[in-house]
C-alpha positions as CSV (number, residue, x, y, z in Angstrom):
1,X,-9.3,7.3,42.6
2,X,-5.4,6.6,42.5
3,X,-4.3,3.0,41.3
4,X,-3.3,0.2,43.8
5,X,0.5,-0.7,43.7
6,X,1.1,-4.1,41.7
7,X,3.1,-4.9,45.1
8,X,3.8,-5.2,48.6
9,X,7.1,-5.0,50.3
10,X,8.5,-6.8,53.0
11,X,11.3,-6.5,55.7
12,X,14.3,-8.6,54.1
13,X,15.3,-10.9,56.7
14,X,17.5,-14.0,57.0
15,X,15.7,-16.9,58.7
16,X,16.7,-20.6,59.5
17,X,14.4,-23.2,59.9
18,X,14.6,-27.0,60.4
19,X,13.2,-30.1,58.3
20,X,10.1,-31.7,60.3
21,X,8.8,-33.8,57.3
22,X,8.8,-34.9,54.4
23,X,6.2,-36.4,51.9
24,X,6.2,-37.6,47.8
25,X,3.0,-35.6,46.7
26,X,3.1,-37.4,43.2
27,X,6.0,-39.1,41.6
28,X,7.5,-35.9,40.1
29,X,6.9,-33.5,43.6
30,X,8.1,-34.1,47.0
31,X,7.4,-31.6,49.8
32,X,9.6,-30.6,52.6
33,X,7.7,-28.7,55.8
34,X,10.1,-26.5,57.4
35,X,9.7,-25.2,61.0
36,X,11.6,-23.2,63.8
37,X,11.5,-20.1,65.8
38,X,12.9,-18.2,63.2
39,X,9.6,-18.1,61.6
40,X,8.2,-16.1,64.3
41,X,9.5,-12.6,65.1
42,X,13.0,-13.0,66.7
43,X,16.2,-11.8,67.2
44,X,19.5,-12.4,66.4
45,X,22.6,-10.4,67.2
46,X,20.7,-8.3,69.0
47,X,18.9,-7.0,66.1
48,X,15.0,-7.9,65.9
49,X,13.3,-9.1,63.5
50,X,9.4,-9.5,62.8
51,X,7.5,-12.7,62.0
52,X,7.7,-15.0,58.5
53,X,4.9,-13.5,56.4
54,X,4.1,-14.5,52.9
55,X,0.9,-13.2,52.1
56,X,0.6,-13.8,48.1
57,X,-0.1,-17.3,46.5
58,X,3.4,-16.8,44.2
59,X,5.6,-15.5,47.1
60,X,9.2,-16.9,46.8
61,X,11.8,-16.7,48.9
62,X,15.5,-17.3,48.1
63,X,17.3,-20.9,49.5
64,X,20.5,-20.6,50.0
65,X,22.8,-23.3,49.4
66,X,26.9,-24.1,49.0
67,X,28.4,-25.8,46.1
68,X,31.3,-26.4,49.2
69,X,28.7,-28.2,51.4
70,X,29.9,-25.0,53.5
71,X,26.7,-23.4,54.4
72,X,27.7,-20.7,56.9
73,X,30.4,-19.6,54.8
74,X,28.0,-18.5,52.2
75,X,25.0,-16.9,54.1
76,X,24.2,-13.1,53.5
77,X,25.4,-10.6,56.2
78,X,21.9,-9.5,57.8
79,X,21.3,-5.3,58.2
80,X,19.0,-4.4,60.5
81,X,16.5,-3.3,58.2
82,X,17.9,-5.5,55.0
83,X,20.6,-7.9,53.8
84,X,24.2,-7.3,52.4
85,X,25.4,-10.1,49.8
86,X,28.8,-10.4,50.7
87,X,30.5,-12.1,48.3
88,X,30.8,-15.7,48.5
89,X,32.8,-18.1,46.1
90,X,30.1,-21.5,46.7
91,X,27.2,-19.5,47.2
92,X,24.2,-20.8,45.2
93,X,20.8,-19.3,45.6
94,X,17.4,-20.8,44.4
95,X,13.8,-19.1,44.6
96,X,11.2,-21.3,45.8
97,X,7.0,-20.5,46.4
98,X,5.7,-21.1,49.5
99,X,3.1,-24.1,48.9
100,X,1.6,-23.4,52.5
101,X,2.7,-21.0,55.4
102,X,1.2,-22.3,58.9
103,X,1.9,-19.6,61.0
104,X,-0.3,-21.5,64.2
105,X,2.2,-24.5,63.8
106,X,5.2,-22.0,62.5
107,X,5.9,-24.5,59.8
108,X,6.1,-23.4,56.2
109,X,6.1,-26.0,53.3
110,X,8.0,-26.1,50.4
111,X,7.1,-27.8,47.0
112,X,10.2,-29.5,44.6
113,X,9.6,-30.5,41.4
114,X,12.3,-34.0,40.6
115,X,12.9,-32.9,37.4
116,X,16.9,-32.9,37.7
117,X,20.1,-32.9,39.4
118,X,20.1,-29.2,40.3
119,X,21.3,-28.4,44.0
120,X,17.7,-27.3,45.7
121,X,16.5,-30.8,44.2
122,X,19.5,-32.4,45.1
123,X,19.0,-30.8,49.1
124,X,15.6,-31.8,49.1
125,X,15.7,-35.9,47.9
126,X,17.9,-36.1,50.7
127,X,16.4,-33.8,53.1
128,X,16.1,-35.9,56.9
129,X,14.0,-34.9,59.9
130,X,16.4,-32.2,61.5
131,X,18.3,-31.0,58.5
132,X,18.7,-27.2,58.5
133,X,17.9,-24.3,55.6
134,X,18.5,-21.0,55.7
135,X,16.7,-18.5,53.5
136,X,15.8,-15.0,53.2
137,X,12.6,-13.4,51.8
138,X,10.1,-13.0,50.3
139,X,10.7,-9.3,49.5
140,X,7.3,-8.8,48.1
141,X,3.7,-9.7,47.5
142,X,1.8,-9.5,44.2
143,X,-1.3,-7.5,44.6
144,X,-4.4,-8.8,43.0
145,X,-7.1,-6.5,41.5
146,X,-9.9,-6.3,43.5
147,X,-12.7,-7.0,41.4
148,X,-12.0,-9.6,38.5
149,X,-14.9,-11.9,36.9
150,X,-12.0,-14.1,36.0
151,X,-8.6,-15.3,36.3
152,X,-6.5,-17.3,34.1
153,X,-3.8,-19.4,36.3
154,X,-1.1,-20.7,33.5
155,X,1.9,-22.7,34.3
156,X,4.4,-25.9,34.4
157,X,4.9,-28.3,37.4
158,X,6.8,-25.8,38.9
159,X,3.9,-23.5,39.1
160,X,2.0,-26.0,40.4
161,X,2.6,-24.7,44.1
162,X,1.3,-21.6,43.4
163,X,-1.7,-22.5,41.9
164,X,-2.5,-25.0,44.8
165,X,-1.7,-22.3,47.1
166,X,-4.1,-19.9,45.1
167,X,-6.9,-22.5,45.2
168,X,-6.3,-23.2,49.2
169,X,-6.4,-19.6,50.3
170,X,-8.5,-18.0,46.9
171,X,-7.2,-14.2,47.1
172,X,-10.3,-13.1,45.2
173,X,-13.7,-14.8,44.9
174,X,-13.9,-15.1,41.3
175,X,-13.7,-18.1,38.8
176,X,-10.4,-19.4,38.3
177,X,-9.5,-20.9,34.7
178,X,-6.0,-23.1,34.9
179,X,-3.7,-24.9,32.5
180,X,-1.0,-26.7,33.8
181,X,1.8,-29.0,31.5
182,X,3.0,-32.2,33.2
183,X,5.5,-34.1,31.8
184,X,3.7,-37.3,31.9
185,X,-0.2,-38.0,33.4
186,X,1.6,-38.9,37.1
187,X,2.3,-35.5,37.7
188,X,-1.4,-34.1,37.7
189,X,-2.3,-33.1,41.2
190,X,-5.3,-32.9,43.3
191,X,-6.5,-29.2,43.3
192,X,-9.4,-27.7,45.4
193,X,-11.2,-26.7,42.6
194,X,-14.8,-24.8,42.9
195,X,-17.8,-24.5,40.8
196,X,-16.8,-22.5,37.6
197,X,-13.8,-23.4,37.9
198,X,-11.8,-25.4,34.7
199,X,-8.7,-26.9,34.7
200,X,-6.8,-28.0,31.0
201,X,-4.1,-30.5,31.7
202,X,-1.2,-30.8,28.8
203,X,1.2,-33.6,29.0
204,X,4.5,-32.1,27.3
205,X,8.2,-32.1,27.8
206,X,9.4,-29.1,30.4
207,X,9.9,-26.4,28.4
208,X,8.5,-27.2,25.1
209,X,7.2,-23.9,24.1
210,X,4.7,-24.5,21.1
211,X,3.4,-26.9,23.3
212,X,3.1,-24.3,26.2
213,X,1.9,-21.6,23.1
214,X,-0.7,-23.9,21.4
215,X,-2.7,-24.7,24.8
216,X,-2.5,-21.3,25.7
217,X,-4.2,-19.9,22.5
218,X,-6.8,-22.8,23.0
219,X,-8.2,-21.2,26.1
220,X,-11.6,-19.6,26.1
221,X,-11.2,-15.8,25.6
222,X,-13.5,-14.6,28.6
223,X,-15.5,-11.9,28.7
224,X,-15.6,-9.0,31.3
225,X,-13.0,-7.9,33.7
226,X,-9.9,-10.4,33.6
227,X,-5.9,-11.5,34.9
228,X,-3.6,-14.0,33.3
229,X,-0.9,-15.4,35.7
230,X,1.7,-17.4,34.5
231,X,5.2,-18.7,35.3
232,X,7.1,-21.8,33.9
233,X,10.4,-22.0,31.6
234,X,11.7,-18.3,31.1
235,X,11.9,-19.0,27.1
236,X,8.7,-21.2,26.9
237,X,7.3,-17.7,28.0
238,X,8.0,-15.7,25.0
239,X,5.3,-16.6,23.0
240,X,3.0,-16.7,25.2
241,X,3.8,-13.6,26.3
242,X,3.8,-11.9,22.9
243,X,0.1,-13.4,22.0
244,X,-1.1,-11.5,25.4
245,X,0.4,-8.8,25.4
246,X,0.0,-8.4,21.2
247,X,-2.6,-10.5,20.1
248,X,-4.9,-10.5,23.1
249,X,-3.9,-7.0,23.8
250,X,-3.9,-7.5,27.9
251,X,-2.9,-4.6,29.8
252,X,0.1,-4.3,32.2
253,X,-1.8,-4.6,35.0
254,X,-4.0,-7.3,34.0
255,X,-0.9,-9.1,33.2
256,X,1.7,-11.1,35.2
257,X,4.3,-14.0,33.5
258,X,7.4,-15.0,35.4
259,X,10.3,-17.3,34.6
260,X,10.2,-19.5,37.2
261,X,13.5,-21.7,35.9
262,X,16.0,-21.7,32.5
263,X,16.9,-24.8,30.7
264,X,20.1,-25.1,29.7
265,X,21.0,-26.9,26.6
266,X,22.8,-30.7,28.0
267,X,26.7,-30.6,26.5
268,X,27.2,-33.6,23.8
269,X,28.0,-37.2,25.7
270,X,31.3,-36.3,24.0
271,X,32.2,-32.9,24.5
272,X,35.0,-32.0,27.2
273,X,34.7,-30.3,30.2
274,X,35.1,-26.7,30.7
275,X,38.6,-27.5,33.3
276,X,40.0,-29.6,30.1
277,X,39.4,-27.1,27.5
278,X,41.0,-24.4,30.2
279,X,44.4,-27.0,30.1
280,X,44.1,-27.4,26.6
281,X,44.0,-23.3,26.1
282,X,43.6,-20.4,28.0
283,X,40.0,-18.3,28.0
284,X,39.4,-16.5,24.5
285,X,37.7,-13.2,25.0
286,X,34.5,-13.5,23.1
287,X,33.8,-11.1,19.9
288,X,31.5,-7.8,19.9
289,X,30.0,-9.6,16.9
290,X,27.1,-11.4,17.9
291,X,26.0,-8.3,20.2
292,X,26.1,-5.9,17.3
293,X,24.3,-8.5,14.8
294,X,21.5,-8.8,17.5
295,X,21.9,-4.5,18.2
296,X,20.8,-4.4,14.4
297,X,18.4,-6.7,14.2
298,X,16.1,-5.3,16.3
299,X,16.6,-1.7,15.8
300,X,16.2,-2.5,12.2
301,X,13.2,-4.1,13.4
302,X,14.2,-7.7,12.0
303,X,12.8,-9.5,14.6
304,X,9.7,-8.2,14.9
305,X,9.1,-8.5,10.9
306,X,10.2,-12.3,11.2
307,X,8.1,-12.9,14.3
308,X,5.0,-11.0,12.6
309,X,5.2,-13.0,9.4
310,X,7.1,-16.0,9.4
311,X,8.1,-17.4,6.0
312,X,9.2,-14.0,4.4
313,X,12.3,-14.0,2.5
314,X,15.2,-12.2,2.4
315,X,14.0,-10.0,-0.2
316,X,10.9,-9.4,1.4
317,X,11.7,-8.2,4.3
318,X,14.1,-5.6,3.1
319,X,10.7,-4.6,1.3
320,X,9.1,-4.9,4.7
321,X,12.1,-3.0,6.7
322,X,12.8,-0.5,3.7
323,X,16.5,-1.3,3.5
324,X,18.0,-1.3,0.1
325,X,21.3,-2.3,-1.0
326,X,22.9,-5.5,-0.4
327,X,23.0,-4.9,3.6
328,X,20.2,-7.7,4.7
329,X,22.0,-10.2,2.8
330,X,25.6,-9.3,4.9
331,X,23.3,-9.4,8.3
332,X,21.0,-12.7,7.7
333,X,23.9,-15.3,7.4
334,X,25.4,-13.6,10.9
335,X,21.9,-13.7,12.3
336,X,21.5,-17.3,11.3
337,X,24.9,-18.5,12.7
338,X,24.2,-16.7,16.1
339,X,20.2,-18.7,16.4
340,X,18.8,-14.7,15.8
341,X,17.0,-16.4,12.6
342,X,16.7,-19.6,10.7
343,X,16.4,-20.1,6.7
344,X,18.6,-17.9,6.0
345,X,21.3,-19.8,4.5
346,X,20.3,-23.7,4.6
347,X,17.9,-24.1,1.9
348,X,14.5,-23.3,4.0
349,X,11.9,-21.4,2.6
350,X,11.6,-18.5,4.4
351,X,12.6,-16.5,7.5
352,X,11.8,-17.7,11.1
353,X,12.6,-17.0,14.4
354,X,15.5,-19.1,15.9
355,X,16.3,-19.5,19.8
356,X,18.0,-16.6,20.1
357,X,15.6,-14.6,18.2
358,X,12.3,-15.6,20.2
359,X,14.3,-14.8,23.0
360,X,14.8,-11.2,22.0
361,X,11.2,-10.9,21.9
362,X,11.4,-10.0,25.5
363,X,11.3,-6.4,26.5
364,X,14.0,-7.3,29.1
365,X,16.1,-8.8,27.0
366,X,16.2,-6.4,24.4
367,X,17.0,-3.4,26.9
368,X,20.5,-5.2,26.3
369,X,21.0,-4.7,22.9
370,X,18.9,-1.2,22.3
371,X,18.6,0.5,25.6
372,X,20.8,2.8,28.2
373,X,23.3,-0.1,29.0
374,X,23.6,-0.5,25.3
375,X,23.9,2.8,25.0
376,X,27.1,3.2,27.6
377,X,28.4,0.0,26.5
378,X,28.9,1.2,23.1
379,X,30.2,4.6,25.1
380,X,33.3,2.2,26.0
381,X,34.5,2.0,22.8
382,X,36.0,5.7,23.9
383,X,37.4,3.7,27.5
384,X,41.2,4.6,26.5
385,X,41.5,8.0,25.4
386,X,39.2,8.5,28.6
387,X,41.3,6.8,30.8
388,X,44.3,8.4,28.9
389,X,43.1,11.9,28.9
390,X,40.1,12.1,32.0
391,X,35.9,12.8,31.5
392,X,34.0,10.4,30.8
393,X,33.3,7.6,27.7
394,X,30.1,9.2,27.2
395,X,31.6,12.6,27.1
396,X,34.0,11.5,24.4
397,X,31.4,9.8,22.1
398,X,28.4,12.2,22.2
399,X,29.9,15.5,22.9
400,X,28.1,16.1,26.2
401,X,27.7,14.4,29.5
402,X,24.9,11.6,30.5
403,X,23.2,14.3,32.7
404,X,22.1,16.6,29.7
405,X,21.4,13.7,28.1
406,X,19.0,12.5,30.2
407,X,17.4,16.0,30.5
408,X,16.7,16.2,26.9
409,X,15.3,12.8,27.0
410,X,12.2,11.6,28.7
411,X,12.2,8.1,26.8
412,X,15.9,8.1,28.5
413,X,15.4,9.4,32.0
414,X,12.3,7.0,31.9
415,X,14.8,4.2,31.7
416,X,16.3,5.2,34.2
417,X,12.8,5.5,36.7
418,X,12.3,1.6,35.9
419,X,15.7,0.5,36.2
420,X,15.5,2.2,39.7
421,X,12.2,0.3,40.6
422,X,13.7,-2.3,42.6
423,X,15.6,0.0,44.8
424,X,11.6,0.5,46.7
425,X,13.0,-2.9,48.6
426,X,16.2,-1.7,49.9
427,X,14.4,1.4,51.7
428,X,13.2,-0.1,54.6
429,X,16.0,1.1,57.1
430,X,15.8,4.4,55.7
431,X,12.3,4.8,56.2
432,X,12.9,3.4,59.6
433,X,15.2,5.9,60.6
434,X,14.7,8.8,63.3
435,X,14.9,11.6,60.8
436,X,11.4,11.4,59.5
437,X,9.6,12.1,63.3
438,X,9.8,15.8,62.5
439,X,9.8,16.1,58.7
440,X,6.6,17.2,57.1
441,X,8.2,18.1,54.0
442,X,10.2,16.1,51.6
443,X,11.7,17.1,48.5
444,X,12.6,14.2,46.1
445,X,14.9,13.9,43.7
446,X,16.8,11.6,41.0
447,X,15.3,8.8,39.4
448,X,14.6,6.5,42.3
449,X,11.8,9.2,43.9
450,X,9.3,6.5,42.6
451,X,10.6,4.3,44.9
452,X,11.0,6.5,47.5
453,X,7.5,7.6,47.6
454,X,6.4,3.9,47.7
455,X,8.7,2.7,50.8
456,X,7.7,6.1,52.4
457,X,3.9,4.6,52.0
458,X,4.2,1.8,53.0
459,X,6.6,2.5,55.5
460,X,3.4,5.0,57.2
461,X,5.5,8.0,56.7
462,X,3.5,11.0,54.6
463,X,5.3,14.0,54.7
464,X,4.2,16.1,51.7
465,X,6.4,15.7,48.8
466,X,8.0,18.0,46.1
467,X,9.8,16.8,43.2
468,X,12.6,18.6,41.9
469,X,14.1,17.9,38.8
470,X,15.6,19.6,35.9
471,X,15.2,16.5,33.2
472,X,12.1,16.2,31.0
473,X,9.1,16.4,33.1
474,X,8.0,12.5,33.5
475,X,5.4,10.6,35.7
476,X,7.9,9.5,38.6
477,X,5.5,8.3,41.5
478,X,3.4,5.7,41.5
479,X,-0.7,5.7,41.4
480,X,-1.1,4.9,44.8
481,X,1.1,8.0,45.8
482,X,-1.1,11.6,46.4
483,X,0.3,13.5,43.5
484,X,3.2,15.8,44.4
485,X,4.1,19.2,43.9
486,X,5.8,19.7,41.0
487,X,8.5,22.5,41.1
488,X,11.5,24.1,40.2
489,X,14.5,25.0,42.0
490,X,13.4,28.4,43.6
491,X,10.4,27.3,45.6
492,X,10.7,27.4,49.7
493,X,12.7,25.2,51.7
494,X,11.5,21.4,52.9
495,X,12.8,19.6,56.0
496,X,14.7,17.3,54.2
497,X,15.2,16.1,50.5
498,X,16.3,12.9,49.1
499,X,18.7,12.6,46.4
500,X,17.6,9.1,45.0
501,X,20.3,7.8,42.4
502,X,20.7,11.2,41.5
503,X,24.2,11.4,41.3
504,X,24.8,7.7,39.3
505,X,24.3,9.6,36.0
506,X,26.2,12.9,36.9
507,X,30.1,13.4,36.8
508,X,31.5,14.9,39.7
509,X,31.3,18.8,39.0
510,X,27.4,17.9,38.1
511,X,27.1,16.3,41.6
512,X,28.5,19.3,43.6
513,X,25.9,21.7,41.9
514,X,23.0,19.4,42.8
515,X,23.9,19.1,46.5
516,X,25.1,23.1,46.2
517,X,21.4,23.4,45.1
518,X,19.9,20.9,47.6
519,X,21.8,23.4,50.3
520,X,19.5,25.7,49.4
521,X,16.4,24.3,50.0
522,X,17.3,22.3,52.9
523,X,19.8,21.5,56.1
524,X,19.4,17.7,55.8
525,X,19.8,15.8,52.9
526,X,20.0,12.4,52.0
527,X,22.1,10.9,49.4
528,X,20.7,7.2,48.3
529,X,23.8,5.4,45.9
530,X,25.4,2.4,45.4
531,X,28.7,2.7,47.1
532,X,30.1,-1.0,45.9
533,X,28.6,-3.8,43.4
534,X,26.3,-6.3,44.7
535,X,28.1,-9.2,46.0
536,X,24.7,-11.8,44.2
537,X,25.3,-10.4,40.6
538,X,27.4,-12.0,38.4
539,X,28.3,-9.2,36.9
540,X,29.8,-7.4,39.8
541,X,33.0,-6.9,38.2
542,X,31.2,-4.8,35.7
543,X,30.1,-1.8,37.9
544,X,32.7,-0.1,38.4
545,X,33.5,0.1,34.7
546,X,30.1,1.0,34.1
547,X,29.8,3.5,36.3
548,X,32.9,5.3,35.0
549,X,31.3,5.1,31.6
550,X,29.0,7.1,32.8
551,X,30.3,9.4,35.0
552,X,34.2,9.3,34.6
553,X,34.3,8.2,37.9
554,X,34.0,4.8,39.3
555,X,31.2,3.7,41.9
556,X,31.6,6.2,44.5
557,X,32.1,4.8,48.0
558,X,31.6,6.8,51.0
559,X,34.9,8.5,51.1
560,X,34.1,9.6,47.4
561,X,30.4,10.9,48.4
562,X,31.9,12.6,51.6
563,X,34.7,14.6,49.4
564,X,31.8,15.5,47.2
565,X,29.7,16.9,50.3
566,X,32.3,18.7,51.7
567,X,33.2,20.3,48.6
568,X,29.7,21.9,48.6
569,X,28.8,22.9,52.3
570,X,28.3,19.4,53.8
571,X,29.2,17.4,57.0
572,X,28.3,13.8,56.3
573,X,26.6,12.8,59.8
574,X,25.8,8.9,59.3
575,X,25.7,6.3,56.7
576,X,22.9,3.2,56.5
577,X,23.4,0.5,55.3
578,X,20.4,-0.4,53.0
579,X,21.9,-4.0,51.6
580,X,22.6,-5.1,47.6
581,X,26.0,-2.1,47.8
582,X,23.4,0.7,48.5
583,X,23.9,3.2,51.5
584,X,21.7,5.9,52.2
585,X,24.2,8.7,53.0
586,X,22.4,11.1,55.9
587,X,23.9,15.3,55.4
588,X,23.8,18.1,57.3
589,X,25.3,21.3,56.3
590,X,27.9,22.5,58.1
């Protein structure tokens, strides 16, 4: 029997709803209920749009706010099936969980923990009868097992909605364990607890993670068939999520811990202001130094060694590593200046984990330092003779392009499957579209077919699927998708294929033979890329330079991808929209 999907999608769609009340829950929680007709289905601009729905206890969906007081200004452009951040100078954005969605009364009610001066707090302490918030989301739904004989519920005060919510509506009927940290005894809540329940409260300060680790390790270890939820500071996280995934040895899908907030260290009562420092001198750009002293220490496997066995010393643990020479004495004081370790140089015994360092004990986190955007970051250090000469970064420091790369690689093209993962929530107006009445054969491509597959599921469309791909064969589709048929390129035509970030890691003479090939098989294709960097990232200035890293071309917009069709046989017909810079780009050969 094929796996369940870990989670549901939902339509994107930007919604704004009214304050009807408001009421202190404990000292440290004030909720805000939220109605209007936008929670039903509606429509706007003559688009419609379906009903509010947040059908899993940790649903969140993303406030937005203005640091300008200028709402509007700073709202998302809607799609019809999805939502384009435009970019916006005041935009600020904050993910919040549904404590209660009453879709009889269309209100929804939304839990705030007073914890600080941050701008969703700061909206709802003065939030009045009246008062307006827009928001979009959620975009998914956690899916539960089915059958559990427990379930562990972990978390801070700002988990505490959640947890409510999941003892209100009880997704599954088995016993639910919890452990909550409140930073003093006025923050414990009333919770609809049942028989076999437990519940572990821990007063501590928000984010103390020892705190969070210690009570965590005290919990009973259950026996049968079990699920650990948790979600509280990002970094408070780490260990905890090292003991379950290491110690307790919890599978992937037995497993779910979010960052539901960051803390950010408070500046010195002394220190000057980021505007007085940029009068006093302009903006230094920061050294590769600390990037490459974490890029060691973990492929070294530093970290790790620290993390296993605290208290080893230097000499040890190039013992433990096998490095010789006087190279782990030239790394540790870096390490310890950067927070990577601690002991190093100021007298303590032995090697520990420092901030830094516990935080690279995330898989996520790490990915920055060893994985594929490590990989074309280091490719930059090639960016003038590139830009000087043509080809690509990549070209220049390994000899060939990303593309054969990544078909000598499955570890590599696997990267790229997961970092594609998230593009299963931007498909929605594809899968809407006419095309698919008569297709009842698809052939995927590219690293986003995963994702593909799924929004074609959920989206009711099952055409029978191919996967074509000349990279290392690797599992691309998902459990709850019927197992394809895995081919080559000389197999019989389909009624249209899907090239799914398929042309992010080629250059441009690699991209006309793959839709030269796709002409083959097929007279409509469809061509799913970002075409411009999402307006929410930070990073958005980065893409492009990324991309040419890559490539040797920059993020191809749709006068780039229509050159490209035409080039091999192509008429581009229509472009849609998908939202976050992607398009889905609809051929038909000419």
């Amino acid at each position: 029997m094929a796996a369940q999907r870990a989670y549901t999608t939902h339509p994107l769609v930007l919604r704004r709803v009214t304050v009807r009340g408001v009421h202190q829950v404990t000292p440290r929680m004030r909720r805000v209920v939220l109605g209007g007709e936008e929670l039903a289905a509606f429509t706007r601009d003559g688009i419609g749009h379906p009903a509010f729905a947040a059908p899993g206890f940790d649903d969140h969906v993303k406030l937005i706010l203005a640091a300008d007081g200028d709402v509007r200004a700073a709202l998302p452009a809607q799609l019809p099936h999805g939502i384009e951040w435009t970019p916006a100078e005041h935009r600020l954005t904050r993910d919040y969980t549904p404590r209660r969605v009453d879709t009889q009364a269309g209100e929804l009610h939304l839990d705030f923990v007073v914890h600080g001066d941050g701008p969703a707090e700061a909206w709802a302490a003065a939030a009045r009868e009246g008062d307006e918030l827009w928001f979009v989301g959620p975009k998914s739904s956690l899916r539960l097992p089915e059958r559990l004989d427990w379930i562990q519920l972990v978390g801070d005060e700002t988990a505490l909605p959640a947890i409510g919510r999941f003892l209100d509506e009880r997704p599954l009927d088995a016993p639910a364990h919890l452990l909550v940290t409140v930073s003093d005894e006025s923050a414990r809540q009333e919770l609809a607890l049942r028989e076999g329940d437990t519940v572990t409260w821990v007063v501590a300060e928000p984010g103390d993670a020892a705190a969070l680790e210690t009570a965590v390790r005290a919990l009973p270890v259950e026996a049968g068939e079990g699920y650990v939820w948790a979600a509280a500071e990002s970094r408070a996280l780490l260990p905890v999520r090292r003991y379950l995934q290491r110690e307790r040895k919890l599978p992937k899908d037995r497993l779910n811990v979010t960052g539901y907030w960051h803390r950010e260290e408070a500046p010195a009562p002394e220190a000057e202001t980021t505007a007085d420092a940029a009068v006093r001198e302009p903006a230094r750009i920061p050294s590769p130094l600390p990037w490459l002293a974490a890029r060691a220490a973990l492929r070294l496997g530093v970290v790790d060694a620290v993390a296993d066995a605290p208290g080893l010393s230097a000499e040890a643990l190039a013992t433990r590593l096998g490095v010789s020479g006087p190279g782990i004495g030239v790394l540790l004081p870096l390490l310890s200046s950067y927070g990577v370790v601690v002991g190093a140089d100021d007298g303590t015994p032995g090697l520990r984990l420092g901030p830094a360092g516990e935080e690279l004990l995330d898989e996520h986190e790490r990915e920055e330092y060893t994985g594929h955007e490590a990989e074309l970051l280091l490719a930059l250090t090639h960016l003038a003779p590139a830009l000087r000469g043509g080809g690509s970064p990549w070209r220049l420091a390994s000899g060939g392009t990303l593309h054969e790369a990544v078909a000598q690689d499955a570890e590599r093209y696997g990267e790229l499957v997961e970092e594609c993962e998230q593009l299963v929530f931007l498909l929605g107006g594809l899968t809407a579209d006419p095309l698919w009445e008569s297709v009842g054969t698809c052939l995927l491509t590219g690293p986003g077919s995963a994702s593909v597959a799924a929004a074609l599921d959920d989206a009711g469309r099952r055409p029978r699927l191919r996967v074509a791909e000349d990279a290392v064969p690797v599992t691309v589709l998902r459990g709850h998708v019927p197992a394809p048929d895995r081919i080559g390129w000389t197999a019989g035509p389909a009624d249209v294929a899907v090239a799914a970030k398929a042309l992010a890691h080629r250059t441009d003479e690699e991209a006309a033979l793959l839709l030269t090939r796709l002409a083959g098989w097929t007279r409509t294709a469809v061509l799913v890329e970002a075409s411009r960097p999402d307006g929410l990232s930070p990073h958005a200035a980065e893409a492009a330079l990324h991309a040419y890293a890559a490539t040797g071309s920059p993020l191809r917009d749709s006068a780039a991808v229509a050159a490209l069709a035409h080039r091999s046989g192509w008429e581009v017909e229509r472009a849609i929209a998908l939202g976050w810079g992607t398009e889905a780009t609809v051929l038909r050969r000419a």
